[in-house]
Steps between C-alpha positions, in 0.01 A plus 500: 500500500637405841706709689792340706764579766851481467610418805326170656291582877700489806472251734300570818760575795542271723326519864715681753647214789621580840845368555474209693550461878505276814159361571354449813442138613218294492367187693639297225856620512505397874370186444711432194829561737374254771449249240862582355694480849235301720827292548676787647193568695476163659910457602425851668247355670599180601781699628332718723294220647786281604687810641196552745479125577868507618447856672142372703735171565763632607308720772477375867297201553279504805273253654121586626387345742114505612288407805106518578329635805168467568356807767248489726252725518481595877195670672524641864186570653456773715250720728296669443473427117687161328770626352686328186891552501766395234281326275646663179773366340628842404584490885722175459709668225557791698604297805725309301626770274582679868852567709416160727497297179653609215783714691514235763579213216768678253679606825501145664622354143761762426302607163609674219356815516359458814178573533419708156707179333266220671191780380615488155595163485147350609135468371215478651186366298229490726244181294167648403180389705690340764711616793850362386783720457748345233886643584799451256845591599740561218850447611901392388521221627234206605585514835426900584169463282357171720602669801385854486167366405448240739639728778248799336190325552676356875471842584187631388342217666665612856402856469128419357511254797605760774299763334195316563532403805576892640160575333355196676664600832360888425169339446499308813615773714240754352208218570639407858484895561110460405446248750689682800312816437126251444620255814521853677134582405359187571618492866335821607200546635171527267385797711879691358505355171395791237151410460398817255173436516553117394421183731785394730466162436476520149842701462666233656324235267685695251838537693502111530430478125731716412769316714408151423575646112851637594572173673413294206774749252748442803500184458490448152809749478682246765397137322541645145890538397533748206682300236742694212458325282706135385782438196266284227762465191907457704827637337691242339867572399496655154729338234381681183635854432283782368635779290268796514478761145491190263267700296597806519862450400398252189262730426726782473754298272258415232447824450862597524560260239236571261582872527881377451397297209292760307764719555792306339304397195423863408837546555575236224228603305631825479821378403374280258326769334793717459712241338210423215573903427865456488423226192255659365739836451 
């Protein structure tokens, strides 16, 4: 004899779900909303881009002007050791970055700025392994560029030029000074000359040397003109204008207008979104 229930078993209860709620996002969900407004994306961009054209066009246009200079090394020779002077071409750039020069040309042109404007407005680019000094002057118009450069390198030539020649003229006076004070020992007698224990004859063999040696530098510092240094590569007029950021300010609106873009189509996403839940309810 079986036995039976009543009632028939009761289902098994359901499992217990948490009420949904917003998700976070995924790599995929971004994706999926660049694919759905790439459109929107691109005008932003495009938009962007030709707003920094017209800004970087509509900036000042300036023309550069450049000009090469070759400098010569110069060495002075001098007693009682030779003696190298303003062989380094760090010394050029400071001679032409000085008052004389660079103060000298932006107040003789009437710069802009003066001097800190013709500073800011030109480059030096000193060539590697030679002893050329590449300037560019950056200015309004055509006409200021060509001449503050030209008249830049007119007047680092003159100073170099003077600045030589003082040292030359230092030189020679120091070596005359030698031959005085030798001359001098030569023309007294052998019995008063300092002997210290040494041969009287042989101390003027030396004296003699020694002038003969200063006569020879003497005249080598009179034949030999210190040069400055010569223009290799002239200024020409410049007819192209240069617009400096070009870059920097594209640059800047591509991001601008991808930031712009992304930000509009979750915007419309968004929207979109809440519209579907409007039908939906």
């Amino acid at each position: 004899m079986t036995l039976t229930s009543a009632h028939a078993p009761s289902a098994p209860a359901p499992p217990y779900a948490e009420p949904m709620g917003p998700r976070e996002p995924h790599l995929g969900d971004y994706l999926a909303l660049l694919r759905r407004y790439w459109q929107v994306i691109a005008v932003a961009l495009m938009v962007a881009l030709l707003s920094g054209a017209a800004i970087h066009l509509s900036s000042p246009a300036r023309y550069k002007a450049r000009i090469d200079v070759v400098v010569i090394a110069s060495s002075l020779v001098t007693s009682p050791t030779n003696v190298s002077s303003d062989v380094s071409i760090d010394s050029a750039v400071q001679i032409l970055l000085s008052d004389r020069v660079l103060g000298e040309t932006a107040r003789a042109l009437d710069y802009p700025g003066r001097s800190s404007g013709l500073l800011t407005d030109m480059t030096i680019s000193p060539l590697i392994n030679s002893r050329i000094l590449r300037l560019y002057v950056t200015s309004p118009t055509p006409e200021m560029a060509y001449s503050a450069v030209t008249l830049l390198v007119q007047n680092f030539l003159e100073v170099r030029q003077a600045a030589l020649l003082t040292d030359r003229d230092n030189a020679t006076t120091a070596i005359q000074a030698q031959l005085t004070s030798l001359q001098a020992a030569l023309e007294l007698p052998l019995s008063s000359s300092p002997l210290n224990g040494r041969d009287p004859t042989q101390t003027n063999r030396e004296l003699v040397a020694e002038q003969n040696r200063l006569q020879t530098q003497l005249i080598s510092l009179t034949v030999n003109n210190p040069a400055p240094g010569y223009i290799s590569h002239e200024a020409i007029l410049p007819t192209n204008t240069v617009r400096s950021g070009g870059y920097i300010v594209m640059g800047s609106a591509t991001g601008v207008g991808l930031l712009l873009g992304c930000f509009t189509a979750a915007i419309l996403d968004r929207r979109r979104q809440r519209r579907n839940l409007k039908w939906e309810n």
